[in-house]
N, C-alpha and C positions, 0 to 999 in steps of 0.2 A: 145232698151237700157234696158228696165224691165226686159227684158228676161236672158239679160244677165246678172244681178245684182244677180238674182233669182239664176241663176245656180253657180255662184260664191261662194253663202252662203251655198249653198246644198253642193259643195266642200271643206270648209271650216270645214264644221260639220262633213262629212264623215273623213277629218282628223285626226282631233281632237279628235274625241271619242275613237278611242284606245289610247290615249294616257292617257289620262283621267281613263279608264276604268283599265288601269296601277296600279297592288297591290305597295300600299304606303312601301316605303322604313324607317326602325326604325335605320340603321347602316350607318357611314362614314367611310372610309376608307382612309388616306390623307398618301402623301411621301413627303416629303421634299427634293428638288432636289438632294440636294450634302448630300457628308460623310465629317466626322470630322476625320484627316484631308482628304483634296481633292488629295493629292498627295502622294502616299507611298513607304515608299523603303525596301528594303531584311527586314525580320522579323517583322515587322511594324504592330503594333495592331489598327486597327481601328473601329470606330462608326456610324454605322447607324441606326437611330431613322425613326418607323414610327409611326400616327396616327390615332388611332381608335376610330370613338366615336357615342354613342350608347345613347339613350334615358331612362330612368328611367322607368317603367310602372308598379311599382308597386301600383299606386293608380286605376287600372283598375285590378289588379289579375292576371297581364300576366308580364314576365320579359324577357330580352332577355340574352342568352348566349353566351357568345363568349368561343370557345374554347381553356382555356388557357392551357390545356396537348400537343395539337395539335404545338403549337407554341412554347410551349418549348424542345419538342422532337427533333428540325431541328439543326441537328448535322452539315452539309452542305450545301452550299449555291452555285450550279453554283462550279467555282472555288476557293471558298471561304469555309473556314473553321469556325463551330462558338466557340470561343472561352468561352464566357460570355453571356446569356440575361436575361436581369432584366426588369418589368413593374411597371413602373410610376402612380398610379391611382390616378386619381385626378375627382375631380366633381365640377362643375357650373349650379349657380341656375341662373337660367333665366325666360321663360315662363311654363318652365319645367325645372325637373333637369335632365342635362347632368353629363353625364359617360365618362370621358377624358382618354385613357390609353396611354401609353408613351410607346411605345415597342422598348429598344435599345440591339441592337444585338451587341458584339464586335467579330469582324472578323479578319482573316487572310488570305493573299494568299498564296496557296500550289503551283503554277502553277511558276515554273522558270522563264515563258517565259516574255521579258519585253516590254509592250502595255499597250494600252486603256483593259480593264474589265468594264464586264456590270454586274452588281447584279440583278438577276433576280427576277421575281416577287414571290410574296408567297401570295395562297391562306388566306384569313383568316376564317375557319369556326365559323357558330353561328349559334340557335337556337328561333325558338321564341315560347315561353311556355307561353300557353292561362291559363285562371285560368282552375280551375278544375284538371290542371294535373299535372304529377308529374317532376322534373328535369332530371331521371334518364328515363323518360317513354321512352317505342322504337319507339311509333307512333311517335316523334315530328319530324320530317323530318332537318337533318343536311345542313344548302345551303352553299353552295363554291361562290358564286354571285359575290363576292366581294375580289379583291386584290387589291397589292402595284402593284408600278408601276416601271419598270426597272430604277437602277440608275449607271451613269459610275463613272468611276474610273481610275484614272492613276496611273501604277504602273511602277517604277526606282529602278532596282535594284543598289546595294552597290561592287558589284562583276565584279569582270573587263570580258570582254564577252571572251577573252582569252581561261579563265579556261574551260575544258571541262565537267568536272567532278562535275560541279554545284549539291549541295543538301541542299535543304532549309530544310527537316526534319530531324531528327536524329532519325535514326532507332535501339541504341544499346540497346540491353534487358540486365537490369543490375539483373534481377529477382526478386522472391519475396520474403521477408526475416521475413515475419509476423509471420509464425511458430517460428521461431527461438526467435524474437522479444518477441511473448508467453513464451518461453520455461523460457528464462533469468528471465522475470516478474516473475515465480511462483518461480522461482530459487531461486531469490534474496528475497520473500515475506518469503521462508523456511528459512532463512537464517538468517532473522531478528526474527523468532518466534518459531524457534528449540531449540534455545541456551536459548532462557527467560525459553522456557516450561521444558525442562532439569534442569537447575536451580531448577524452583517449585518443581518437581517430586521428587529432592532430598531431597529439605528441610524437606518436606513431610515424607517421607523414615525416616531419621534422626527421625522429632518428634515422628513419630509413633513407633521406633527402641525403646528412652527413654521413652516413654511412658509404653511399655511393660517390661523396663528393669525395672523399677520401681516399676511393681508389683509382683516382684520375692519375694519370702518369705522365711526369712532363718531363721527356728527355734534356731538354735546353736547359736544364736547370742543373743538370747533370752533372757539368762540368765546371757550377761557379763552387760546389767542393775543393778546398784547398789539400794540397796531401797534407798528411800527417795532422789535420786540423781535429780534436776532439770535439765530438758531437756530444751535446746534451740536449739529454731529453726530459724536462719538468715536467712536472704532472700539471695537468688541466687546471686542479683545486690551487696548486702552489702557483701560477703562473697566474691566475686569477687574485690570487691574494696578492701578488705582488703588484700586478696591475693598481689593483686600487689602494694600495698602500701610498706607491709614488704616484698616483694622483692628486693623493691626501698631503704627501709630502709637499707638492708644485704648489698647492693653495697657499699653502704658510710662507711663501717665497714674499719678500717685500725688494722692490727697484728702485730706493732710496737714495742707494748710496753703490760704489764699485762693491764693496765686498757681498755688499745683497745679490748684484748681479751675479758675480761670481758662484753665488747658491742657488739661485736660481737656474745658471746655466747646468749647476751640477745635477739639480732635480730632473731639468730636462733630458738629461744624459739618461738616468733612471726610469726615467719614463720609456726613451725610446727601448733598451734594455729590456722592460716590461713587456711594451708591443711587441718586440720583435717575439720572445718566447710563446707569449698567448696565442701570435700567430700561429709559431709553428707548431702547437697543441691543435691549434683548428684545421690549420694544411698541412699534414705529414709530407709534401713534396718540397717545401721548403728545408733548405737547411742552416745551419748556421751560421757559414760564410754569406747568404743572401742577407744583401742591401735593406733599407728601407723601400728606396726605389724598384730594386728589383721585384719585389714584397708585393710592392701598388700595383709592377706593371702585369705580373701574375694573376693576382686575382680580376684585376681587370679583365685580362683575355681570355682567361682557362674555368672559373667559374659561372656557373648558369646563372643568366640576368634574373630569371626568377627566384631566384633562391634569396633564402627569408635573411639570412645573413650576410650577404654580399655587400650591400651599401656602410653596413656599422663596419664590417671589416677593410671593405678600401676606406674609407674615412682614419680608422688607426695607421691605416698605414702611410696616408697621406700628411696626417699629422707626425707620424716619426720622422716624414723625410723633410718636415719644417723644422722640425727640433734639432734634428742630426746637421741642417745647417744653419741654424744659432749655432751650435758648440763646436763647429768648423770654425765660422767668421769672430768668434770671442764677445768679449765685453764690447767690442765698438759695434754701435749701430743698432744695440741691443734696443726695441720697443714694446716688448709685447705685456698685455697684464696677468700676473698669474691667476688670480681670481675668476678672469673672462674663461681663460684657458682650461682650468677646473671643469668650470661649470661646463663647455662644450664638452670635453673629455667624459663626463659623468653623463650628457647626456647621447653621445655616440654608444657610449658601454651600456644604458640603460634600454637600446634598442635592441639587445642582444638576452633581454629575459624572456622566460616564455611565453606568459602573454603578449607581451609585445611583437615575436614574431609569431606567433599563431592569428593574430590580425593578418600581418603580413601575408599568410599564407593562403590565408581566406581572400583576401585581394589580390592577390597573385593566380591565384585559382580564376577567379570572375577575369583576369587579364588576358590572361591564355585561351582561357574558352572563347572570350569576344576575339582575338587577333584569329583564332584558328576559323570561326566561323567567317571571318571577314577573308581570308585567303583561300577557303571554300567557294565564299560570293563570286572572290574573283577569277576564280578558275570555272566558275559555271560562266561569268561572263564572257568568259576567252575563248572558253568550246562555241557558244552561241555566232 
């Protein structure tokens, strides 16, 4: 009976020690029997969640890796397509802290046919990195040890078994329209920032045009200076006001009667008054003692035909020097309507806002380049 006790324990021990001598395991790997839901029909998105969970080790200098590239790479599953996976990480302290992750895949069946499906298992790789080395090192040896475990599935489809021509995918290629998509985008960005920058370029153009008309020097005018004559110089804004003030004034003029005329002639006086200042605000070579006439015959000669304001400005001047002889010759022979007279005035002055000479400009532009090419023509013809 000893003997046989003795041989027992000796069998016990032989067992046992590989078991024992077994390297300890730091990873779980848990499945949950069913999907959410258990049952699926034609197109039907479903969830199956596994559990992975892993030990903490960084208070020894070794960590373990599970590899989450590997797991998110799995486009397919068996008959099953993956749709979505997303991981859950969650941690519990316990005697150690635990590493919980939630790994829910959302799937699809491709497979027409309608039965039981089994979702088959997936390795899950992980690492175990001792201290001293690195995450990325190649010694550390990748183990596959450890997977899910198959789960079923029932699938019913929605489609009567009749039809032959069953297709749960849709294969049409509608293409790709991202070029295009670009092209609009830059399209529509020129479109909003062409027209502002054109705008600027002009205003530009403009100042720099009066900038230079303004330092034109015209001796001949030199000496229509009276001595001892006080020069005034209004501002641009108040010579502008005034202008259209006594324009405002000439419309209310009625030629009724002598004494209307008589108001009339006087608005006229105002007016010229008006022009001559706003002139001299536009042509600094003007001065005070200059005519109306003088005024016209100025800008006529000494101003560039191109220039976006040349034609509004000899027009005021040519209307001062109709005004200035109404109120020379008096109330006799007076015919003119104040009304008419407004309205032209308003509209010679309204060629003087900035859209309206930035038209100008841009016409003036296409006039010059056409004369200057045409007088290229003709000097290639002349050499010939």
């Amino acid at each position: 009976m000893r003997y046989k006790a003795i041989s027992l324990a000796i069998a016990v021990l032989l067992i046992a020690t590989p078991i024992y001598a077994q390297p300890k395991s730091y990873i779980v790997v848990e499945t949950p029997g069913t999907t959410d839901p258990t049952t699926i029909i034609t197109g039907q998105p479903f969830t199956q969640t596994y559990v992975v969970r892993f030990i903490d080790l960084a208070d020894s200098s070794e960590k373990i890796i599970v590899q989450e590239e590997f797991l998110k790479g799995l486009k397919v599953l068996g008959d099953f397509e993956v749709l979505d996976f997303y991981i859950d990480k969650q941690t519990k302290q316990r005697e150690f802290l635990e590493h919980i992750w939630y790994l829910r895949y959302t799937l699809n069946i491709v497979n027409p046919e309608k039965r039981a499906y089994i979702i088959p298992s997936i390795k899950v790789p992980w690492k175990h990195k001792k201290a001293g080395q690195e995450e990325n090192d190649p010694s550390i040896l990748t183990n596959y040890d450890f997977k899910t475990e198959e789960v079923h599935i029932n699938y019913v489809t929605t489609i009567p078994e009749r039809d032959p021509y069953l297709e749960i995918r849709d294969e049409i290629n509608f293409g790709n329209f991202e070029k295009q998509a670009w092209i609009w985008w830059v399209v529509a960005w020129f479109l909003r920032v062409a027209p502002l920058a054109f705008l600027l370029t002009t205003l530009v153009a403009l100042r720099r045009s009066s900038r230079k008309e303004s330092k034109i020097k015209d001796a001949d005018t030199a000496g229509e200076i009276r001595v001892g004559e006080k020069i005034k110089n209004p501002s641009r804004s108040r010579a502008w006001f005034n202008l259209r003030t006594s324009i405002r004034y000439l419309g209310k003029c009625q030629t009724n009667s002598s004494g209307q005329i008589s108001a009339c002639l006087e608005a006229e006086a105002e007016v010229v008054t008006a022009i001559k200042d706003f002139l001299r605000t536009k042509i600094p070579q003007l001065s005070v003692g200059s005519t109306p006439l003088i005024m016209a015959k100025y800008i006529y000669e000494n101003i560039n035909q191109y220039s976006t304001k040349k034609n509004a400005l000899l027009q005021l001047a040519q209307k001062a020097v109709a005004y200035q002889a109404d109120v020379e010759k008096g109330k006799d022979g007076y015919s003119r309507t104040p009304l008419t007279e407004t309205k032209e005035l308003r509209r010679i002055v309204g060629q003087l806002k900035p859209h309206r000479r930035a038209a100008l400009f841009v016409r003036y532009g296409f006039l010059k380049a056409r004369n200057w090419l045409a007088e290229k023509l003709r000097q290639f013809r002349g050499k010939q």
